[in-house]
C-alpha positions as CSV (number, residue, x, y, z in Angstrom):
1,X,128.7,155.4,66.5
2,X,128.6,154.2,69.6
3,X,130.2,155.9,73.0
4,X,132.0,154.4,76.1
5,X,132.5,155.7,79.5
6,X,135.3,157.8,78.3
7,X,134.1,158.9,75.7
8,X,135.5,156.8,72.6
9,X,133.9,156.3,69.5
10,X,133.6,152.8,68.4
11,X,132.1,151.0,65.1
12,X,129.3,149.3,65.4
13,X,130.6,145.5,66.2
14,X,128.7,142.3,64.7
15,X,131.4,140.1,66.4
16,X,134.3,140.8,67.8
17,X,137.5,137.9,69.3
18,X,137.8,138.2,72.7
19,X,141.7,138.4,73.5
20,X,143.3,135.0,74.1
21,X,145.5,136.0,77.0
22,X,142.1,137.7,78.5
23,X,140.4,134.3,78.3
24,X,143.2,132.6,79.9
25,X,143.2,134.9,82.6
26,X,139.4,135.0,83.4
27,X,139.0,130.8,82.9
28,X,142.0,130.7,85.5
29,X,140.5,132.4,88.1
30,X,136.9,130.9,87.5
31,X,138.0,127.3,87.2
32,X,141.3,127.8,90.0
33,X,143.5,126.3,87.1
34,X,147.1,127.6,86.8
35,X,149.5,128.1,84.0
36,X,146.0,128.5,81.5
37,X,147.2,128.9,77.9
38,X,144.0,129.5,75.1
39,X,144.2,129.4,71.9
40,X,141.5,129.5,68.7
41,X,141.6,126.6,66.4
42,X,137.6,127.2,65.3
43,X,135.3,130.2,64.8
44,X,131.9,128.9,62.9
45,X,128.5,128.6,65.1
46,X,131.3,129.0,68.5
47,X,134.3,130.3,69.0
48,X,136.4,127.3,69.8
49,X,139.5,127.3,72.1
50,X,142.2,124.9,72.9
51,X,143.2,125.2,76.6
52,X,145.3,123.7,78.1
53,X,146.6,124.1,82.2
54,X,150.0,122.5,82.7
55,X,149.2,119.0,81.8
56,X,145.7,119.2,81.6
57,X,143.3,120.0,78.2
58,X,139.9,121.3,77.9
59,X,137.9,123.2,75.0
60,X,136.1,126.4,76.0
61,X,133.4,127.7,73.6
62,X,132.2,130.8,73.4
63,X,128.7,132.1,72.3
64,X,127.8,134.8,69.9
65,X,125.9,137.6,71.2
66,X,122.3,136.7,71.0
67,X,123.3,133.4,69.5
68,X,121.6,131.6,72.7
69,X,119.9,132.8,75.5
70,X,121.4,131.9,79.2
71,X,119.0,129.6,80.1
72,X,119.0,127.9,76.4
73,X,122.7,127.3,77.2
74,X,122.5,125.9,80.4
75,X,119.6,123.8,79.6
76,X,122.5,122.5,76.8
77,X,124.5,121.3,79.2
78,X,122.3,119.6,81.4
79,X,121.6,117.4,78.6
80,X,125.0,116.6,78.1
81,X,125.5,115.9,82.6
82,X,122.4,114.1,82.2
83,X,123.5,111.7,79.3
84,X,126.9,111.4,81.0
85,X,125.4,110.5,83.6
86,X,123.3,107.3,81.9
87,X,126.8,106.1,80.6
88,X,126.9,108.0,76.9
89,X,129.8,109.1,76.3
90,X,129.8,112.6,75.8
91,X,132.0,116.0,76.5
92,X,130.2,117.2,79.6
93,X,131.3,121.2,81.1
94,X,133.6,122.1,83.9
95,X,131.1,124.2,86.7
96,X,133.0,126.8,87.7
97,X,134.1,127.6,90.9
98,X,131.2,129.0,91.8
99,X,128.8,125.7,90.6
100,X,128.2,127.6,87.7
101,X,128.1,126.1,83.9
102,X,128.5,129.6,81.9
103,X,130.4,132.6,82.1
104,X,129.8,136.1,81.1
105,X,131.9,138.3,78.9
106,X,130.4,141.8,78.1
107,X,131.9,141.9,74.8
108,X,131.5,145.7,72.2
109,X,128.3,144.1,70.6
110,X,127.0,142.7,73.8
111,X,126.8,140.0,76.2
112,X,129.1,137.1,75.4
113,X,128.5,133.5,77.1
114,X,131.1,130.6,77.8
115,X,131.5,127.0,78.7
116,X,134.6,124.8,79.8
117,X,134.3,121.4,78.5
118,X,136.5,118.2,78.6
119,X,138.9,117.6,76.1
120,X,138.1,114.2,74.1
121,X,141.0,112.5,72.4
122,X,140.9,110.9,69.2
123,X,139.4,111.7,65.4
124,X,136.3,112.7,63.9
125,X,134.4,110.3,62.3
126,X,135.1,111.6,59.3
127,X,138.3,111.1,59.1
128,X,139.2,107.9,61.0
129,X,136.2,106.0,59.3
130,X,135.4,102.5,60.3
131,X,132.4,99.8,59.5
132,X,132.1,99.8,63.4
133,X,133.2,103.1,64.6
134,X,129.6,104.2,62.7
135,X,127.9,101.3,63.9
136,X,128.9,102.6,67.2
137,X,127.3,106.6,66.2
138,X,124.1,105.0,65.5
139,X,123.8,103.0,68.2
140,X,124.6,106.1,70.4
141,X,122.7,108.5,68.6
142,X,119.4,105.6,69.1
143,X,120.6,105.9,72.8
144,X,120.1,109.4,73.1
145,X,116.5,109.2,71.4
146,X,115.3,107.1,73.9
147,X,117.0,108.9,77.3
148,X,115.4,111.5,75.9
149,X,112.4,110.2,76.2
150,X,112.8,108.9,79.8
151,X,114.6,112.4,81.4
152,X,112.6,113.7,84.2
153,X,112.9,117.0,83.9
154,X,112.7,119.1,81.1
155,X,114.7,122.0,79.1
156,X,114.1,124.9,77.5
157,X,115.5,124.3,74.3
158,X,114.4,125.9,70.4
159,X,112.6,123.1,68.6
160,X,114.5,121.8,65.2
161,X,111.2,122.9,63.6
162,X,111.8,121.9,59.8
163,X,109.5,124.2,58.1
164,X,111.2,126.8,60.3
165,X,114.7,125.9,59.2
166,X,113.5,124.9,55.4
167,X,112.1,128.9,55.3
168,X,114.9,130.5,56.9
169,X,117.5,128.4,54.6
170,X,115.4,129.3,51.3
171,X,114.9,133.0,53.2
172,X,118.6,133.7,53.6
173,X,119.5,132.6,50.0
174,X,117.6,134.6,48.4
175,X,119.0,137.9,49.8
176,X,122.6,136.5,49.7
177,X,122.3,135.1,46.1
178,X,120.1,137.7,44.1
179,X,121.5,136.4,41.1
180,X,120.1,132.5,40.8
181,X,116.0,133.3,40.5
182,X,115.9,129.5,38.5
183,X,117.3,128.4,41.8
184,X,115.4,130.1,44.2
185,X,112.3,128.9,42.8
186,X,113.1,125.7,42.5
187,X,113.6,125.5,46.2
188,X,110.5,127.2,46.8
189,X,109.1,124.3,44.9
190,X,110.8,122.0,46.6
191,X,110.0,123.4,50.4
192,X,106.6,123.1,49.6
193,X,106.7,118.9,48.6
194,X,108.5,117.9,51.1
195,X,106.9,119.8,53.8
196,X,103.7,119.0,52.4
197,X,105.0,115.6,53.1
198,X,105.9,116.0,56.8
199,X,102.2,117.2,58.0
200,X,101.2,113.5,58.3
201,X,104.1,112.6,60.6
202,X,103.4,112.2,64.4
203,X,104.5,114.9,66.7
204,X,104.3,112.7,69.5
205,X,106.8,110.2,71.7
206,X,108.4,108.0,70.3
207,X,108.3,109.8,66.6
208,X,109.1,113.5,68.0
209,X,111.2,114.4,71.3
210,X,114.7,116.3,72.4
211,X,117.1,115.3,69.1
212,X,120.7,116.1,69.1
213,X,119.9,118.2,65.8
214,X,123.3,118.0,64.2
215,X,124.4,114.5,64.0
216,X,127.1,115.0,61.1
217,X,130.6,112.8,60.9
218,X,132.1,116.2,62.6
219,X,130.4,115.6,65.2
220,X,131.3,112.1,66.7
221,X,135.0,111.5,67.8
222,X,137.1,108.2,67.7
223,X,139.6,107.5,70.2
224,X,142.9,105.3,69.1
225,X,140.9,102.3,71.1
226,X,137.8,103.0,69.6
227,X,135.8,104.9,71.7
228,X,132.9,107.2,70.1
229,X,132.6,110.0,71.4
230,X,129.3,112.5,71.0
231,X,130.0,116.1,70.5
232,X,128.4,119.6,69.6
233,X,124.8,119.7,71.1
234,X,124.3,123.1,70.2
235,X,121.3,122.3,68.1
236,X,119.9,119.6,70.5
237,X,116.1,120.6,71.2
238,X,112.7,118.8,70.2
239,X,112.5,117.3,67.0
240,X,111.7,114.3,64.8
241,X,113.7,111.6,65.5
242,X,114.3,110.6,61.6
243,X,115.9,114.1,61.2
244,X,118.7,113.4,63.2
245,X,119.5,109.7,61.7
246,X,118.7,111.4,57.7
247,X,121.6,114.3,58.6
248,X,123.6,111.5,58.9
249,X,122.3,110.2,55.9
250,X,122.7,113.2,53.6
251,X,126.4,114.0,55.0
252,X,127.5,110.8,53.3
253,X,125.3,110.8,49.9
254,X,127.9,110.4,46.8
255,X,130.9,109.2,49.3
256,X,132.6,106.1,47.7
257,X,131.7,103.9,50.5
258,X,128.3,105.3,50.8
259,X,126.0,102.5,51.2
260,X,128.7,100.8,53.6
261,X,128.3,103.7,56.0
262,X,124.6,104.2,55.4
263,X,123.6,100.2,56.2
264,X,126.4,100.3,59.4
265,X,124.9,103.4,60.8
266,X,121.1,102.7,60.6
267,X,122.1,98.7,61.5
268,X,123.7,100.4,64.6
269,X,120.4,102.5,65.2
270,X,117.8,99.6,64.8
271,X,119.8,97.6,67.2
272,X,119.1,100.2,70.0
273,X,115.4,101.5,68.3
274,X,113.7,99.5,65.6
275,X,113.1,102.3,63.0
276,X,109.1,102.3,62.9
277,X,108.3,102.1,59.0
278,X,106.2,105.9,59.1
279,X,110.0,107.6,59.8
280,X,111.9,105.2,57.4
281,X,109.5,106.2,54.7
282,X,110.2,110.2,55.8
283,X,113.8,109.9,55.8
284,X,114.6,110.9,51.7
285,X,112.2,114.2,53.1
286,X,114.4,114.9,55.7
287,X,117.4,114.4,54.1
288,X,116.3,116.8,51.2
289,X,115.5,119.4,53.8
290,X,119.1,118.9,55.6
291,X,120.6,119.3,52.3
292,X,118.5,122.9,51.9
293,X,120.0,123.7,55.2
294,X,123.5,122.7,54.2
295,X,123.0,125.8,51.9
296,X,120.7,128.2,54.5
297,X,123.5,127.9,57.1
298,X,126.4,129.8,55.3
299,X,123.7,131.8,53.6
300,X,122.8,133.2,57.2
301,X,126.0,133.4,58.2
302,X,127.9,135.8,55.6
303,X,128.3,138.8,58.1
304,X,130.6,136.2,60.2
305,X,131.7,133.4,57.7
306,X,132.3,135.8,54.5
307,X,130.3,134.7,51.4
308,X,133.1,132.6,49.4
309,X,132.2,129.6,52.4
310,X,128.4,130.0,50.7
311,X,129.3,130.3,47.2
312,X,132.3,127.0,47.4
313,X,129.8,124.7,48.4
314,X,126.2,126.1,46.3
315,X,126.6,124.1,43.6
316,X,127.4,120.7,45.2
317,X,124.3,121.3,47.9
318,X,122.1,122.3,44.8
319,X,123.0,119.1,43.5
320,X,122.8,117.0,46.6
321,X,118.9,118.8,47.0
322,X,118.0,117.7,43.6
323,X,119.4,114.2,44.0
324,X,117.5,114.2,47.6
325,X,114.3,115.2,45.3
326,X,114.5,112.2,43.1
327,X,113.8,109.8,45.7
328,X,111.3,112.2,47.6
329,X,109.3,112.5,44.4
């Protein structure tokens, strides 16, 4: 048990939701915005609030405790001001009063960290789906590749390291899903192709640099006139370029449409950043090892998520890894 200043007894907390009129209060004061209303519409990787202040809309995440450090956060952000700033369009934060990107909310498991963002009209990708609209993602996502490449400073941000995340994914099933051995160690098998595969590839400009880590149809909003819009850089930090254009790739595998959207999003790439033929030829690897995280992520997240989210989607990401694995082998 755990004991406050006045002597209470609380339960251990893994995660607790921090009150809605609180928030409002607190974002008022640190943003001088009147009339805030919040309200929770997500609650995956971040809590994810609608606010709005009289006519005016933002979004306002909120971290998990220990989810990212302070300075990992901020150096988030700065990604996002500094692709703003070199015309991508993006969701940039609100600086508080105070010049300040984050705020801090000591939470009953811990520290607690915020950001105000801009609200973006429109659609994901996903739903308002268009030959151009994903012409338009790959093109931005090239853009980002190579800003990356030319930002002169640099962040502090965890590296999308794929043997990291292929482990962890494999790690995390095993001890949420006792009960499929044939499984397991057929992804064991699996992890050790494909990153057998990857040890040849170039961990160098332009190959490897800051990636946006998540480019998923979720993750890029349309407007009504068009306008793509690049979200959710919460996984943004060094990588291979050829991971972020194959989690493209493996979000649309066994879609009707899916060579339509696979040739309009790597035509929009290549028009920005030739695709050099070393990274074409990884790209069934990477997708096979998105597709093992498309499993790892629930499986790590059952103490917040609940297991059915895991246990809906194992047998189509089982299937999608040993698709991914025909064309790897």
């Amino acid at each position: 048990m755990i004991h406050d200043a006045n002597n209470h007894r609380f339960f251990p907390v893994a995660k607790s939701f921090l009150s809605q009129v609180g928030l409002a209060e607190t974002i008022a004061a640190a943003y001088d915005l009147s009339d805030v209303r919040c309200q929770l519409i997500a609650a995956f990787m971040r809590d994810v609030y609608r606010v709005s202040s009289g006519e005016q809309r933002y979004v306002f995440f909120v971290y998990r405790h220990h989810q990212r450090t302070l300075d990992e956060i901020e150096a988030e952000w700065r990604f996002v001001d500094y692709l703003a700033g070199k015309g991508i369009a993006v969701a940039p934060a609100i600086v508080t009063n105070q010049g300040e990107y984050v705020l801090e909310f000591s939470a009953p498991e811990g520290i607690r960290y915020g950001v105000l963002t801009t609200f973006v009209e429109g659609q994901h990708l996903r739903q308002r789906s268009s030959v151009e609209a994903v012409k338009t993602y790959g093109r931005l996502i090239a853009q980002i590749h190579l800003l990356a490449d030319e930002m002169p400073f640099s962040l502090a941000r965890p590296a999308n390291d794929i043997k990291q995340i292929v482990n962890r994914s494999i790690a995390a099933f095993a001890a949420e899903v006792p009960d499929h051995p044939e499984d397991l160690a057929y992804l064991q098998r699996c992890a050790a192709i494909i990153l057998s595969r990857l040890e040849a590839l170039p961990q160098e400009k332009p190959y490897y640099g800051l990636i946006h880590g998540d480019v998923i149809r979720a993750n890029a909003q349309v407007a009504d006139d068009g306008i793509v819009t690049i979200l959710d850089f919460d996984l943004c930090g060094p990588g291979w370029r050829a991971y972020d254009i194959a989690s493209y790739l493996a979000v649309i595998r066994g879609l009707a449409e899916e060579s339509i959207w696979e040739g309009a999003f790597l035509d929009g790439y290549e028009q920005i950043r030739p695709i050099p033929a070393i990274e074409r030829e990884a790209l069934p690897v990477f997708e096979v090892a998105r597709h093992i995280f498309s499993i790892g992520i629930p499986a790590m997240n059952v103490d917040h998520w609940g297991s059915a989210y895991l246990h809906a989607f194992l047998d189509q990401s089982l299937a999608q890894v040993r698709e991914g694995m025909k064309t790897t082998l």
